[in-house]
N, C-alpha and C positions, 0 to 999 in steps of 0.2 A: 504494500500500500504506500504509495508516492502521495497521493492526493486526496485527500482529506473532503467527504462531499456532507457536512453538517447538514445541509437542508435533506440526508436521507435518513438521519440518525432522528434516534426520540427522545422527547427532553425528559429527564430523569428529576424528581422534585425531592429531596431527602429533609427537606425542611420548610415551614413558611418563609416565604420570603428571598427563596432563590433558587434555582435550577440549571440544572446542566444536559450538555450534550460530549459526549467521551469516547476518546476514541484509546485504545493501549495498544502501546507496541511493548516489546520486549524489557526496555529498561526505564520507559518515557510511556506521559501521556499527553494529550490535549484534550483540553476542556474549554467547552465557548458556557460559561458562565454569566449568567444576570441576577444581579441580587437586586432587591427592595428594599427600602425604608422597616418593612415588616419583620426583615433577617434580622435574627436574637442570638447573638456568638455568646453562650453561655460560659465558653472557657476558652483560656489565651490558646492561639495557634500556636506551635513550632516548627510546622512544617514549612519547607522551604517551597516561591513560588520566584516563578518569573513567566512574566505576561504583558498585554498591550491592553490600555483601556482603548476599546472602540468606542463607547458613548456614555456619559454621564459623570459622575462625579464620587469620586471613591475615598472615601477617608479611611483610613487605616491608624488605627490604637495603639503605638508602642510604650514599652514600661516608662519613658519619661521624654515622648513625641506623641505628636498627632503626625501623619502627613498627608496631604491631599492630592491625590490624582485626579486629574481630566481628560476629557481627549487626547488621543496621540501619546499620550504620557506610556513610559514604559515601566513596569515595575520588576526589582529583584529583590527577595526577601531568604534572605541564605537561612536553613537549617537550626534550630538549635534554642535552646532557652534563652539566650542572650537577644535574640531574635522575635521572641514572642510578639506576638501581634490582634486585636482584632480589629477585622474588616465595617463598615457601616455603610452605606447607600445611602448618599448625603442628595441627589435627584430621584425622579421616581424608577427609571430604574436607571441600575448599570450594567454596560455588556465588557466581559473582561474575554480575553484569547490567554489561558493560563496554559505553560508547558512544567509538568512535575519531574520528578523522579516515582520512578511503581515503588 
């Protein structure tokens, strides 16, 4: 798989207030992700992301930052407690292009 066709995938909802579409390869995945306003991150992330905001407005919680993405903006969030993080939906939604590690 070279080419990635989102509009055949189904969007996957594991929560209020965002959902995804996933694709996994081997060591990597992509996710075309939209959160809401409604998304409730009840505990810090550690997990590491790196991704493209397509549309909206992303704020993300660090232990002693806020930071905010918008459009275009690219994000990397490496691995680890020092890292901790949560995501908010500061527009109504937001579309994030996230590549992990599995």
């Amino acid at each position: 798989m070279y080419k990635i066709d989102f509009e055949s995938l189904d969007w996957e909802s594991p929560a209020e207030g965002v959902r995804f579409k996933i694709i996994r390869g081997e060591e990597t995945q992509v996710r075309l992700i939209e959160f809401t306003p409604l998304l409730s991150h009840p505990e810090w992330c550690v997990l590491g992301h790196a991704g493209y905001i397509l549309q909206g407005t992303l704020e993300v919680k660090f232990e002693n930052e806020i930071v905010v993405f918008n459009d275009g903006d690219a994000v990397l969030i490496p691995d680890g407690e020092k890292h901790k993080h949560i995501p908010r939906a500061v527009t109504d939604t937001v579309q994030l292009l996230s590549i992990e590690k599995v």
